[in-house]
Structure formats: structure tokens, C-alpha cells
One Martini backbone bead per residue (centre of mass of N, CA, C, O) as a GRO file, in nm:
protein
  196
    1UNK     BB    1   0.042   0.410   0.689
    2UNK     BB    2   0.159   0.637   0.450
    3UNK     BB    3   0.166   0.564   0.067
    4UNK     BB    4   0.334   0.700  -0.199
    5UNK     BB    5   0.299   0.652  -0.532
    6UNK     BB    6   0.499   0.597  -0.830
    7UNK     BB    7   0.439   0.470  -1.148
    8UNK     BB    8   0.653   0.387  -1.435
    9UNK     BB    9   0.637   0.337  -1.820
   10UNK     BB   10   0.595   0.213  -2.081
   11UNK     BB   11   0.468   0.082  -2.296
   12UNK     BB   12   0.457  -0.260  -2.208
   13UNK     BB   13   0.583  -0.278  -1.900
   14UNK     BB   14   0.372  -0.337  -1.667
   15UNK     BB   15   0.242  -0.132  -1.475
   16UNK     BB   16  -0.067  -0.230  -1.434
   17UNK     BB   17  -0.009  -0.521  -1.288
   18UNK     BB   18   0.158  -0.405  -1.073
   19UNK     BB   19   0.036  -0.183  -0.921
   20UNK     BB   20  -0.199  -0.406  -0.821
   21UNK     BB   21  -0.017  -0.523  -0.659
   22UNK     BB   22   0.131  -0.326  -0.479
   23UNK     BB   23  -0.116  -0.187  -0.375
   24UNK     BB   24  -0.219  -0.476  -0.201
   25UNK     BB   25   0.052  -0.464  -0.025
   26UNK     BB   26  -0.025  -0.163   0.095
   27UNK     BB   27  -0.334  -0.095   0.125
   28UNK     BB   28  -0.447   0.087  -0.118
   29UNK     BB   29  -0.504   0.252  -0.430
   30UNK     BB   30  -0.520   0.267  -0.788
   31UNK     BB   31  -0.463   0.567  -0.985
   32UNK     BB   32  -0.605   0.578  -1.295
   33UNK     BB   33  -0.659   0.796  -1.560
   34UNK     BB   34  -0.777   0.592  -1.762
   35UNK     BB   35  -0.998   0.443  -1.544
   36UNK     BB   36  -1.126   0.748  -1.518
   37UNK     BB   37  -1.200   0.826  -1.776
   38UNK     BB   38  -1.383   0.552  -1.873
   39UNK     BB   39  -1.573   0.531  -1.675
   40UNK     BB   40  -1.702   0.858  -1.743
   41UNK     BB   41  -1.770   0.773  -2.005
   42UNK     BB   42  -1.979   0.557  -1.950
   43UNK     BB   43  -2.134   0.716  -1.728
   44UNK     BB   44  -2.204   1.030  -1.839
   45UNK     BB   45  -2.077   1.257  -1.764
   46UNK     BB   46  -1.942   1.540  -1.773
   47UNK     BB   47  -1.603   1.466  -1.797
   48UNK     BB   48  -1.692   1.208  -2.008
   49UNK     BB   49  -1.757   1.436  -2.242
   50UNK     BB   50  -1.537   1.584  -2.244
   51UNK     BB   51  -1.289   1.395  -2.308
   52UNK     BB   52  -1.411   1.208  -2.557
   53UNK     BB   53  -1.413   1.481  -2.739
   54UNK     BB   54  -1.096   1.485  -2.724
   55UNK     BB   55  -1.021   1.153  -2.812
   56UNK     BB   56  -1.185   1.164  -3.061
   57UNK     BB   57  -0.960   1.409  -3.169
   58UNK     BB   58  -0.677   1.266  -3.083
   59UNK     BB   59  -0.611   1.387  -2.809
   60UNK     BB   60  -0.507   1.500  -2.510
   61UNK     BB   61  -0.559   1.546  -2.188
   62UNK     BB   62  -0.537   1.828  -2.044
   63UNK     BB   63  -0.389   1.885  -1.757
   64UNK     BB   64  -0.610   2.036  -1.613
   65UNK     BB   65  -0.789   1.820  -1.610
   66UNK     BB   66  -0.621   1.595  -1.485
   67UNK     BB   67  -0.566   1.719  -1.223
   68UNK     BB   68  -0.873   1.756  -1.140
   69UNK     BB   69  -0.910   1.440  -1.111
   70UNK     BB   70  -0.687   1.362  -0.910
   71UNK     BB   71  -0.697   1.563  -0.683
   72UNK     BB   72  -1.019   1.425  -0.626
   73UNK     BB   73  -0.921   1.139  -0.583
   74UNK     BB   74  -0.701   1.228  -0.333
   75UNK     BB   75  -0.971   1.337  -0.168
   76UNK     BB   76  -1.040   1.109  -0.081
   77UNK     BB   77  -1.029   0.885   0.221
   78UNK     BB   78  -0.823   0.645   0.134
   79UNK     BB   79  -0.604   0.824   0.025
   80UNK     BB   80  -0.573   1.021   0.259
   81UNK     BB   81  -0.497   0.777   0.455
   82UNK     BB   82  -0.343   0.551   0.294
   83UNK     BB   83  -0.258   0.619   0.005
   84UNK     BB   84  -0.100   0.605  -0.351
   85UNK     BB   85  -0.103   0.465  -0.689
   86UNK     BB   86   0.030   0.600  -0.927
   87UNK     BB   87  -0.103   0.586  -1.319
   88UNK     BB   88  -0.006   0.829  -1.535
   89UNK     BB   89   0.102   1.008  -1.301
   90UNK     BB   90   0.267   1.219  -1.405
   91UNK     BB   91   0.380   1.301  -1.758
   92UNK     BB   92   0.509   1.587  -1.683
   93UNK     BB   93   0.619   1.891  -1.574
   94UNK     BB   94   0.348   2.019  -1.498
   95UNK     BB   95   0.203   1.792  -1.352
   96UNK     BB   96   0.413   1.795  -1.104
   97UNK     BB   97   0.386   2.069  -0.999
   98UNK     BB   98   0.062   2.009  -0.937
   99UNK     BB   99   0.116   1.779  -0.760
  100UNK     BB  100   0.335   1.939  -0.562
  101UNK     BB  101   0.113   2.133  -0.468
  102UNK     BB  102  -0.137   1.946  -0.378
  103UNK     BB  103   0.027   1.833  -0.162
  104UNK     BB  104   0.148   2.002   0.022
  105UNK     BB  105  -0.039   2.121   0.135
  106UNK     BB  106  -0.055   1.834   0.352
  107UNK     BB  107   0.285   1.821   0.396
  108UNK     BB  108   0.336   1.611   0.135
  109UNK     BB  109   0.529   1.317  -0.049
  110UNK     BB  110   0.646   1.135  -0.237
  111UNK     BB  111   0.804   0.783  -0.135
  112UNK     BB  112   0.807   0.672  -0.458
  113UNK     BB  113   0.953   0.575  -0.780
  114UNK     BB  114   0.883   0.322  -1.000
  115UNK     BB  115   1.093   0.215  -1.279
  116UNK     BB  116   0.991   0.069  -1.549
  117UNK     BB  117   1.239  -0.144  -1.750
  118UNK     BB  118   1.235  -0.126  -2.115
  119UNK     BB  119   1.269  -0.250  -2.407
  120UNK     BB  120   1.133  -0.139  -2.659
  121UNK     BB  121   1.104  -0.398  -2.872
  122UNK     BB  122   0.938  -0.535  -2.590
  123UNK     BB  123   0.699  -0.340  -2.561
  124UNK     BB  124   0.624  -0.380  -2.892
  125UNK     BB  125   0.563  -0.691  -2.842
  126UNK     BB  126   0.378  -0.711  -2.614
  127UNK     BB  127   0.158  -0.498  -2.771
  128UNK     BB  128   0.080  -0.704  -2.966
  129UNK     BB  129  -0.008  -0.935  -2.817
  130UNK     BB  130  -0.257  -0.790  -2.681
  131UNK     BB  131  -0.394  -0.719  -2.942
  132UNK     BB  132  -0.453  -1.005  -3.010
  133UNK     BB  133  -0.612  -1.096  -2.781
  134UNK     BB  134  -0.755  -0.793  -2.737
  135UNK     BB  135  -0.846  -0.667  -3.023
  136UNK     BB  136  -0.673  -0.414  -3.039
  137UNK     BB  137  -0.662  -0.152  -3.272
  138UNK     BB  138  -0.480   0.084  -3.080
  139UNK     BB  139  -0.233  -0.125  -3.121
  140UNK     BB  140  -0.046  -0.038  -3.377
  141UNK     BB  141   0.279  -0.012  -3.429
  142UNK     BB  142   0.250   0.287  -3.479
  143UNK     BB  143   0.080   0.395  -3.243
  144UNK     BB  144   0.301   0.282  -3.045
  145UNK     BB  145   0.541   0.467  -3.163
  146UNK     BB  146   0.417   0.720  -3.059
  147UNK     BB  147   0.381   0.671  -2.789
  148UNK     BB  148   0.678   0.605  -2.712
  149UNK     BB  149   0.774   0.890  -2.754
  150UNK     BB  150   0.649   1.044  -2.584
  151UNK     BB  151   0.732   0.964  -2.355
  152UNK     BB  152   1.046   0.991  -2.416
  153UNK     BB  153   0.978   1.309  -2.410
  154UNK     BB  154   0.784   1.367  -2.140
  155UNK     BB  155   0.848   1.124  -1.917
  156UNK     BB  156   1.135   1.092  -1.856
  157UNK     BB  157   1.170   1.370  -1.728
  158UNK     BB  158   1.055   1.322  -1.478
  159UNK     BB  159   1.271   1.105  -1.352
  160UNK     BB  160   1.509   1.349  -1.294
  161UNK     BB  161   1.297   1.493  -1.091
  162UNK     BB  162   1.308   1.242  -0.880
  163UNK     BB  163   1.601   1.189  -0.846
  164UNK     BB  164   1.689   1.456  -0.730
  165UNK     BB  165   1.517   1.330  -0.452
  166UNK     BB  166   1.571   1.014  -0.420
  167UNK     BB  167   1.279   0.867  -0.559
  168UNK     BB  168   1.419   0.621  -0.723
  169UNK     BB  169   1.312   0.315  -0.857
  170UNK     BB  170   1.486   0.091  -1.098
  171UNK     BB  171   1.312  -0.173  -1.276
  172UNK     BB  172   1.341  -0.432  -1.404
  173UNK     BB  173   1.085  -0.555  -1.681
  174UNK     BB  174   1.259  -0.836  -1.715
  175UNK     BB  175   1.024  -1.114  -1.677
  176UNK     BB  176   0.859  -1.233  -1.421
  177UNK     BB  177   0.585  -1.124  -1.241
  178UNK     BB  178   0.736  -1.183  -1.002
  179UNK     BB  179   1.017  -1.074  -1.025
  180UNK     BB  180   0.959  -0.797  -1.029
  181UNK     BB  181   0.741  -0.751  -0.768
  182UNK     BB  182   0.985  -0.845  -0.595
  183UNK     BB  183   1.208  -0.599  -0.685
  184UNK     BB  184   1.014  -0.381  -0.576
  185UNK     BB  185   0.991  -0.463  -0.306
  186UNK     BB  186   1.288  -0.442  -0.217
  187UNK     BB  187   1.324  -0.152  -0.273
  188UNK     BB  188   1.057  -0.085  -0.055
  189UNK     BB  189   1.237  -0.197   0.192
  190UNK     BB  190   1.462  -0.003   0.167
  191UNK     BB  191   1.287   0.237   0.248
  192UNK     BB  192   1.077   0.157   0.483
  193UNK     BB  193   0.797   0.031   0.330
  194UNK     BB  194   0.547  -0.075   0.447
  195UNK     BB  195   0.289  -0.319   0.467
  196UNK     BB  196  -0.020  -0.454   0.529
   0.00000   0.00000   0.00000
């Protein structure tokens, strides 16, 4: 059975950690923009010298490229035939729209939309925690409340869109990580998506 997920939740949701839950319990693989892009910079590829060039000017990676990410991973073997946990992406209503034609072609639509509900003030306290412990310098109150505002400004909206269609499941994320993904887990049996 093919399965095709999208997670969402502002930073310090934990929908990283939940993700690769989720992904390993329906033997998926977990398409996730920013470890694509991490990746390519690394390996100093084509893609991650365009890439390193923008986030180093301080700039989100535009659309259109990220969009060429995604659909070139969703069209590996594995997404293509198991289905995908995507996270990060897509951020906006232009990458919806980009997303949404991308699968059309193969006749797919996403399957459930899981959004990880978190109160501002705890995904801001999880995020200064991890700062500290992995010495993130780019996690300091000011950039995480700025990256907040994004999520609430760009990506909230998308979650509208996905309502419209029937496909979200909001999942509270505050809680020990077992109970949230016992939680996601309910929600995705309810739609009758099988495990693997």
C-alpha cells in the first residue's frame, strides 16, 4: 500500500523526531527539504552550491528550487512505489499548488496531513533547550521567534487547505514522545492506514 504523508508544526513541534517515527512504522522514507538541501551542501554538489549561495545571504531557498528537490526525490523508486513522509515542505500555498500538480500526474494525493499543535512559548523553551545542548548559534530567542512568525505568517495557511479537503489530522504535541506518537498513530488508523 502506498502512503503518502505530509507533517507540519511551527519549530521545537518535534515533528522531526515524530516523522521518522511515523516514516519507520509505515515503511516509508522521510523526504525532508532541509536534510536534502544539508546533504548537497556537503557534498558540494550542483544544487548545494546554488543552495549554501542563498541561506548564506540569509534568504529562504526559493520555490522553484525546492520544488525541483522534492519532486526529483519523490520520484526515486522507493517514494514512488511506498509512498512518502514529506516534512518541510511544502511551506506556502505556491508550493501546494507545485505539490499538487506534481502528484496529479500519477493520479496520488496526499493521504493525511498531521499537524503537530504546539503553544508558542513551549516550542520556544524545546528550541533554546536544544540550543544548548547542540550549540546551535542559529537558535538564539530572536531568529526562533522570527522563524515563528514565518511558520504562523506562511504555513499555517496551508494547513486551511489541506482542512478543505478532509485530509488533516491535528495532534496535540505536548506530551512525552511516546504519547504523541501513540496519538498520530489513532489519528492514521482512523483513516485506515495500514502499518507495515
Amino acid at each position: 500500500m502506498t502512503t503518502r504523508l505530509l507533517i507540519v508544526g511551527p519549530q521545537g513541534s518535534g515533528k522531526g523526531t515524530q516523522g521518522v517515527r511515523v516514516a519507520e512504522a509505515y515503511g516509508i522514507p522521510v523526504v525532508a527539504t532541509g536534510d536534502i538541501f544539508r546533504a548537497n551542501i556537503k557534498n558540494s554538489t550542483e544544487l548545494g552550491k546554488k543552495v549554501k549561495a542563498i541561506t548564506d545571504a540569509g534568504n529562504l531557498v526559493p520555490d522553484d528550487v525546492t520544488g525541483e528537490v522534492v519532486s526529483d526525490r519523490l520520484s526515486q523508486d522507493d517514494a514512488a512505489t511506498r509512498g512518502f513522509l514529506l516534512d518541510g515542505y511544502p511551506r506556502n500555498a505556491a508550493q501546494v499548488t507545485y505539490l499538487d500538480a506534481f502528484l496529479g500526474k500519477s493520479d496520488a494525493a496526499l493521504d493525511a496531513v498531521i499537524v503537530l499543535d504546539v503553544p508558542r512559548d513551549e516550542s520556544i523553551a524545546r528550541i533554546s533547550e536544544r540550543a544548548k545542548i547542540e550549540g546551535r548559534s542559529d537558535d538564539t530567542e530572536e531568529a526562533v521567534a522570527h522563524r515563528l512568525d514565518i511558520f504562523e505568517r506562511e504555513t499555517a495557511p496551508i494547513i486551511d487547505t489541506y482542512a478543505a479537503r478532509g485530509i488533516v489530522d491535528r495532534i496535540n504535541g505536548v506530551g512525552s514522545l511516546d504519547e504523541i506518537t501513540e496519538r498520530i498513530f489513532a489519528a492514521l488508523d482512523a483513516r485506515g492506514l495500514a502499518r507495515a
